[in-house]
Backbone bond lengths (Angstrom), bond angles and torsions (degrees), N, CA, C in turn:
res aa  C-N    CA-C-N  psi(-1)  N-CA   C-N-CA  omega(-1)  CA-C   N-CA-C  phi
1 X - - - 1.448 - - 1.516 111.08 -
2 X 1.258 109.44 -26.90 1.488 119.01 165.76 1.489 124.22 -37.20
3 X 1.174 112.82 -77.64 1.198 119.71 162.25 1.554 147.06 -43.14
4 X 1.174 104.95 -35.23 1.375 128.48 157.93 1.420 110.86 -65.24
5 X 1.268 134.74 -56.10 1.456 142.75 160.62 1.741 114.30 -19.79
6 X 1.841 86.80 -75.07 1.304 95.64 164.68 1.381 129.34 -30.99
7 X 1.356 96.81 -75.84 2.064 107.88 167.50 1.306 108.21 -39.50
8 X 1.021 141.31 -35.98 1.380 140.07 164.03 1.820 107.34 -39.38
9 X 1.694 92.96 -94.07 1.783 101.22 178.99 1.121 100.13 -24.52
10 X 1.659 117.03 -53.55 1.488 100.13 -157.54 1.713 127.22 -64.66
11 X 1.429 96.01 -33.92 1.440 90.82 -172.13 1.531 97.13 -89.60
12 X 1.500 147.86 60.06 0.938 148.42 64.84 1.397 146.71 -9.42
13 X 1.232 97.22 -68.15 2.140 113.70 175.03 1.587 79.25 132.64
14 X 0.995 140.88 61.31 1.567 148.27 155.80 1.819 111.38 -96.66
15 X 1.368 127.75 110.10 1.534 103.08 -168.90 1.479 89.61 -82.91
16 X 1.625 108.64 169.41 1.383 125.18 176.60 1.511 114.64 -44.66
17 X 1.268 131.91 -41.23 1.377 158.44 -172.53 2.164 90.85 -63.06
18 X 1.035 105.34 -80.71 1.970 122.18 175.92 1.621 96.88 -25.90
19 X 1.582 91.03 -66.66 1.911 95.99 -158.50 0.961 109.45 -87.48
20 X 1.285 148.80 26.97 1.317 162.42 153.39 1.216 97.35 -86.46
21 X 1.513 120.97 -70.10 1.581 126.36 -169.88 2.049 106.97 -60.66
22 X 1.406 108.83 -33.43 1.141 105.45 148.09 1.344 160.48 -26.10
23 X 1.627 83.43 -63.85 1.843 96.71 178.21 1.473 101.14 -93.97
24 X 1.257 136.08 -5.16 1.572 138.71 153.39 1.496 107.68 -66.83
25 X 1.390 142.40 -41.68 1.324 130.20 167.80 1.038 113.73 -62.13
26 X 1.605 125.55 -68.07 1.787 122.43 176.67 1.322 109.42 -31.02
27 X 1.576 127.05 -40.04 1.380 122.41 -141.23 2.084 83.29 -96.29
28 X 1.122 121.38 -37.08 1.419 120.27 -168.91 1.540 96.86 -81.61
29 X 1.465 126.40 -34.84 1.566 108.07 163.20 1.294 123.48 -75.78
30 X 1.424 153.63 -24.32 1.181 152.80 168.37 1.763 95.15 -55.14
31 X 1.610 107.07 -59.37 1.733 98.04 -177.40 1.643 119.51 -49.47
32 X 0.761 103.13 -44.13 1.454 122.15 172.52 1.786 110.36 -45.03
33 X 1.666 104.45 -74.22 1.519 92.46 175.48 1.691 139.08 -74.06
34 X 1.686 106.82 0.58 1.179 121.65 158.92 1.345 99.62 -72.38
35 X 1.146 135.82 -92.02 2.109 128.48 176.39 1.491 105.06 7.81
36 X 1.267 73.07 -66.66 1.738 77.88 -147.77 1.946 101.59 -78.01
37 X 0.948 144.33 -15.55 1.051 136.60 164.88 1.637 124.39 -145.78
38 X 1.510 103.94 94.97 1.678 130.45 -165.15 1.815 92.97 -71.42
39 X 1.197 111.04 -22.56 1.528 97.95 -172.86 1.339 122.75 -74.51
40 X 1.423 108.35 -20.70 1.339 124.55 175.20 1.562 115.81 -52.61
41 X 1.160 108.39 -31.57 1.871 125.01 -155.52 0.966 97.96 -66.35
42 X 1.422 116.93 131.02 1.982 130.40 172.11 1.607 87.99 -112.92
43 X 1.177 86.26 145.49 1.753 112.58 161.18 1.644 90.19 -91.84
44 X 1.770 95.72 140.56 1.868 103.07 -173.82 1.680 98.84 -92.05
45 X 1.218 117.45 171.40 1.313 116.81 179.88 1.376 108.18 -82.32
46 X 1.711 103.34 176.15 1.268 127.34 153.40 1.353 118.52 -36.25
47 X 1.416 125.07 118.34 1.647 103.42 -171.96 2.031 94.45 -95.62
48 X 1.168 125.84 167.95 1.805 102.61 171.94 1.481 103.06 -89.01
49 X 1.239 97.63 166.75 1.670 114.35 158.70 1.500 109.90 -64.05
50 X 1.695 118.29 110.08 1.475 119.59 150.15 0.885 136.41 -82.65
51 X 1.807 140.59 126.14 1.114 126.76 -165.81 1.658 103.34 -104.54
52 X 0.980 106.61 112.37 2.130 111.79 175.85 1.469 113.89 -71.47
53 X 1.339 98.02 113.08 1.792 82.65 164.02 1.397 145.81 -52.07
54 X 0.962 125.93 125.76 1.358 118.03 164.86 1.385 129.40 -16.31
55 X 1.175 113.88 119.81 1.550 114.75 169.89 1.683 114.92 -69.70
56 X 1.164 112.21 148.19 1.309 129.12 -177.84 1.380 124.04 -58.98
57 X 1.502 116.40 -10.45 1.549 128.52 166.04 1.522 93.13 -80.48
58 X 1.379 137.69 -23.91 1.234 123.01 -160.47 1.822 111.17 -98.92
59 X 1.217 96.96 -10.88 2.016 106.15 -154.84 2.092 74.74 -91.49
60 X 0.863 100.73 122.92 1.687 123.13 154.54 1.610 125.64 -75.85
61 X 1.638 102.06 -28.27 1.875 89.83 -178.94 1.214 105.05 -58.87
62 X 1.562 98.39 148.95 1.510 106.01 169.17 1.692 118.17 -68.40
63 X 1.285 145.88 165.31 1.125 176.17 126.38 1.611 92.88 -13.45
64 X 1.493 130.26 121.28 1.476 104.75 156.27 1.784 99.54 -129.48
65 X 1.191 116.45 123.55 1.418 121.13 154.02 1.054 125.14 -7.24
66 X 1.688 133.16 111.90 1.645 114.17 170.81 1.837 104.79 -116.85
67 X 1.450 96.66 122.80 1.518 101.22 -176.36 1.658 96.98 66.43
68 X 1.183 114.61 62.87 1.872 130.50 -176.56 1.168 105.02 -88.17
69 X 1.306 110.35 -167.29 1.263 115.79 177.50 2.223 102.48 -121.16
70 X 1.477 88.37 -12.15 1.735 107.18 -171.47 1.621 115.93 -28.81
71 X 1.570 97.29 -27.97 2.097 94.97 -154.20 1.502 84.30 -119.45
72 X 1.198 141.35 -9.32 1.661 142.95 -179.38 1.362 108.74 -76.63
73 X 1.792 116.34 125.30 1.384 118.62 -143.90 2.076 70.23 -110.66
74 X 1.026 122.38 127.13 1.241 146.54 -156.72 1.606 121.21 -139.22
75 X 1.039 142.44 118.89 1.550 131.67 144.89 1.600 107.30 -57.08
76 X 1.777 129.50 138.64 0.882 111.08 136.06 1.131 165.53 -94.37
77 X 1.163 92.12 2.97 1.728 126.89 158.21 1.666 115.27 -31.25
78 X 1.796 94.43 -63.97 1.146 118.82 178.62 1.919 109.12 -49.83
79 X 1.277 84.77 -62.61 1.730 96.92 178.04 1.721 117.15 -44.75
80 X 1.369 113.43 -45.26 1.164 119.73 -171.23 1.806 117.54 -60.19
81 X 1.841 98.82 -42.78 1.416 118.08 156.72 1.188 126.54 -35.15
82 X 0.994 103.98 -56.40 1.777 129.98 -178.29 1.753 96.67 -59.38
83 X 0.944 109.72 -80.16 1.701 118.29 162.74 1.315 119.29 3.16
84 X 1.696 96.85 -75.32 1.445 110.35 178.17 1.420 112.61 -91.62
85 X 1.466 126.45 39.97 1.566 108.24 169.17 1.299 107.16 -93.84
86 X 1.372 122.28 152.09 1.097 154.13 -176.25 1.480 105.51 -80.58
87 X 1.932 114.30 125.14 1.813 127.64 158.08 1.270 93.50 -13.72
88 X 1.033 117.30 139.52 1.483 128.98 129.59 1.656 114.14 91.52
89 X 1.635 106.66 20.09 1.846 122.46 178.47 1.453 104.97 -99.87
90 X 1.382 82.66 116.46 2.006 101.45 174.92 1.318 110.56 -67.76
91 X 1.513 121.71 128.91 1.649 118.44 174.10 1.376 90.98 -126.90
92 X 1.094 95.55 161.10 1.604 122.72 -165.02 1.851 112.12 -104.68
93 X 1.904 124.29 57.15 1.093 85.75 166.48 1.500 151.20 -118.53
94 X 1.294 108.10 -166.59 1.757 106.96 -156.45 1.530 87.06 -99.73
95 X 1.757 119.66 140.90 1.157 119.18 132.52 0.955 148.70 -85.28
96 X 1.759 151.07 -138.93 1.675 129.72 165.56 0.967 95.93 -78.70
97 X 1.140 171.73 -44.45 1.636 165.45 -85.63 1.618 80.61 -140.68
98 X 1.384 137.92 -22.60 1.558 126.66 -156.75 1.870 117.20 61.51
99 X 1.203 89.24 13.18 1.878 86.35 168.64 1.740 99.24 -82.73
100 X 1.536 97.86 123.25 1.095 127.82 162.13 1.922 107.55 -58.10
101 X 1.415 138.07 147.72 0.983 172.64 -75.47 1.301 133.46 108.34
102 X 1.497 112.85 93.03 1.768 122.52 -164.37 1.658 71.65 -85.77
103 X 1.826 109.79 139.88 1.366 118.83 143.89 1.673 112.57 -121.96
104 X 0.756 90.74 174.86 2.168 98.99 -172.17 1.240 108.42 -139.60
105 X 1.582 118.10 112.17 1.542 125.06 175.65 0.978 110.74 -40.88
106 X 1.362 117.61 135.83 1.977 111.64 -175.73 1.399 88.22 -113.35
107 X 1.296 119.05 -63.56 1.745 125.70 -145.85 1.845 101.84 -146.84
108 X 1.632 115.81 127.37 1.165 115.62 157.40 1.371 109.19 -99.47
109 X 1.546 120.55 137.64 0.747 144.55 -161.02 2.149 99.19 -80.84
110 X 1.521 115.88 119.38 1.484 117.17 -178.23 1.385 114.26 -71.61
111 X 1.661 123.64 -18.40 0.949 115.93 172.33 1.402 132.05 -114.40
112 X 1.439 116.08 11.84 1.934 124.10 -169.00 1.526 74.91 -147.94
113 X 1.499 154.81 4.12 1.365 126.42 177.93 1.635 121.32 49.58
114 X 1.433 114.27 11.65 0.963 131.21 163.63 1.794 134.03 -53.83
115 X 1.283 124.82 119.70 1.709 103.23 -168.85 1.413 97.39 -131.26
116 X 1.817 73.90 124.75 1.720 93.08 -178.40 1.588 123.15 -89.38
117 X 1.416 130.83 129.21 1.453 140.37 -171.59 1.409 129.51 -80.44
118 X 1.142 158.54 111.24 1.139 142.80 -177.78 1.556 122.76 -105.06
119 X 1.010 147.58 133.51 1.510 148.16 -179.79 1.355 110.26 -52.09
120 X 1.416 137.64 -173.85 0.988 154.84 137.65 1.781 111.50 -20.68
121 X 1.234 119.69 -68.55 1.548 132.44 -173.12 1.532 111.90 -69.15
122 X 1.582 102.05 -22.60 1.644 103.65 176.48 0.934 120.10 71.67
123 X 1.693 100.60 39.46 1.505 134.23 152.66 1.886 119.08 -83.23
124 X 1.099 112.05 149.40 1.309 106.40 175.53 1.633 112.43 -73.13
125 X 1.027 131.56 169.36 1.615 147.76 160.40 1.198 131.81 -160.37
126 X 1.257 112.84 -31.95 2.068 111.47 -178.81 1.575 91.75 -137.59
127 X 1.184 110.14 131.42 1.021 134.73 154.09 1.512 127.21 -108.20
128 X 1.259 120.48 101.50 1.775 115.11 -171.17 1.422 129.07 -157.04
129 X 1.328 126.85 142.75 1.306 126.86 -170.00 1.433 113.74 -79.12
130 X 1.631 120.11 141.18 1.363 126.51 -166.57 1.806 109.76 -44.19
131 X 1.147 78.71 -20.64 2.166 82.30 -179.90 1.260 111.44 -95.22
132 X 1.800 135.91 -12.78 0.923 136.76 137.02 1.639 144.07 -45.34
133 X 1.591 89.34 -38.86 1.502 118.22 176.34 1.812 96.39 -68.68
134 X 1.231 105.70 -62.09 1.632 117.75 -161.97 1.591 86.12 -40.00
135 X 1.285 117.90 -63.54 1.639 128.21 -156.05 1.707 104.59 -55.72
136 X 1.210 109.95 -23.94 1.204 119.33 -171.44 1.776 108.39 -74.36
137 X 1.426 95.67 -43.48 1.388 110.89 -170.73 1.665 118.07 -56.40
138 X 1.736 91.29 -42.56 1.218 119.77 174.83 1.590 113.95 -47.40
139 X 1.445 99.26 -56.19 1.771 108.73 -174.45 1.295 97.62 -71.86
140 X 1.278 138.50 14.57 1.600 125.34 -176.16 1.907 114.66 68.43
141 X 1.458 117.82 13.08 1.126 107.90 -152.69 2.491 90.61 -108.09
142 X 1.186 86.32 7.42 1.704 95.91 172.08 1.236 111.88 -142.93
143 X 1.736 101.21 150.19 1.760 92.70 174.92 1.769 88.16 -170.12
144 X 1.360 103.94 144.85 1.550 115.00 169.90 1.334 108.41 -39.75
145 X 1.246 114.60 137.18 1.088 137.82 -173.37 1.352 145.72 -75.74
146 X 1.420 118.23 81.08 1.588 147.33 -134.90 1.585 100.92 -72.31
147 X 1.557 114.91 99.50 1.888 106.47 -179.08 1.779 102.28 -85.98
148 X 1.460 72.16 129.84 1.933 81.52 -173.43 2.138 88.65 -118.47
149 X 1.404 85.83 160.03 1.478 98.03 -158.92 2.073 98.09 -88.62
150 X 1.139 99.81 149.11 1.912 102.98 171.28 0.978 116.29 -26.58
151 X 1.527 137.38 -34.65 0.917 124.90 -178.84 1.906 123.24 -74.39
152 X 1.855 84.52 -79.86 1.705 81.42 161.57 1.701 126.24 -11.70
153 X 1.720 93.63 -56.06 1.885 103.09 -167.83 1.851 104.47 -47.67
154 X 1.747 90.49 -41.67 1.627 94.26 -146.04 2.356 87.35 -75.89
155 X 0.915 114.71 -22.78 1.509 126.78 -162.69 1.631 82.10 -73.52
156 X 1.218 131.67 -95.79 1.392 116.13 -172.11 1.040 133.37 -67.29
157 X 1.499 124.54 41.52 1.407 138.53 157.47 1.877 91.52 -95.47
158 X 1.340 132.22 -52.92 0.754 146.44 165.42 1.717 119.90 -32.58
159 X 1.289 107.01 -70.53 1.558 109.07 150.82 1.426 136.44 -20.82
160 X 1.361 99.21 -66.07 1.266 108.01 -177.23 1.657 115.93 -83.07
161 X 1.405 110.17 -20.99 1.502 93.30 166.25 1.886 118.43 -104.71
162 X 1.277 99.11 28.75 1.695 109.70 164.24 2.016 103.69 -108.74
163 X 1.585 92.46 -21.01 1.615 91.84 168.36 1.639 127.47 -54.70
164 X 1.586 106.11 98.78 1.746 97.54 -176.02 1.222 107.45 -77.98
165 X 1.280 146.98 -3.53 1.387 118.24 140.28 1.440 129.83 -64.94
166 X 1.219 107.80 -60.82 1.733 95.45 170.28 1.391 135.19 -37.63
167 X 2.161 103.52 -38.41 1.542 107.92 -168.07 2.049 86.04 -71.09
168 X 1.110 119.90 -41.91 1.875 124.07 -156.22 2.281 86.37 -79.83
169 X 1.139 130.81 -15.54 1.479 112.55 133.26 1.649 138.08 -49.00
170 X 1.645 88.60 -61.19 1.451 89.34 171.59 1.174 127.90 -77.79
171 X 1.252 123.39 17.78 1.665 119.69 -171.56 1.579 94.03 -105.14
């Protein structure tokens, strides 16, 4: 208990020399007022039984992935790409309908390695991990990012809203 005491004073601003001479006074006055007055003396309680958890070298369950990448049938090739793309790379993706969607890496995420996409307006829309992306690639639903000239752009905006199925969707 000595020592610990000490560490006490000390991490105060007590030098070793002080809190030494310290915990020798406390310790010669406590003796002192036990002597001289036995009536004072409590018996301390029952302390309870604590049970400590297990340390983490000791726990055997396995680890399971939540929202993993474990069951996602993936290239990693693909993934690794994804990895290393560079701020500011336009990808191209497709939804079921096959409407194309240019997105543009905005931000990887420092703690999930996550890379977030933004549209044209520099709105958010896909958010996904390079092994997400890969899977994507896989389904045909991503692909490098095809620069088509003003015109083309402005022609199938046109398309698609003379499309009477699409417009009798959106209605």
């Amino acid at each position: 208990w000595r020592p610990s005491l000490q560490k006490v004073f000390g991490s105060v601003g007590m030098n070793p020399d002080a809190a030494s001479s310290a915990v020798d006074a406390l310790h010669d006055t406590l003796q002192a007022v036990a002597a001289s007055r036995p009536d004072l003396e409590k018996s301390l309680p029952e302390l309870p039984q604590v049970v400590l958890p297990r340390s983490p070298e000791d726990d055997s369950t396995p680890i399971h992935l939540v929202g993993g990448t474990d069951t996602l049938d993936f290239d990693s090739t693909d993934a690794e790409h994804f990895r290393a793309l560079p701020i500011g790379t336009w990808l191209d993706f497709i939804d079921k309908d096959n409407k194309v969607q240019p997105g543009k890496l905005s931000w990887i995420s420092p703690i999930s390695s996550r890379l977030l996409f933004v549209n044209r307006r520099g709105v958010r829309f896909c958010v996904a991990s390079p092994e997400e992306l890969a899977v994507m690639v896989r389904m045909g639903r991503l692909r490098t990012h095809q620069d088509e000239d003003a015109f083309d752009s402005a022609m199938q905006g046109v398309i698609e809203r003379l499309d009477p199925e699409k417009s009798a969707l959106g209605a």
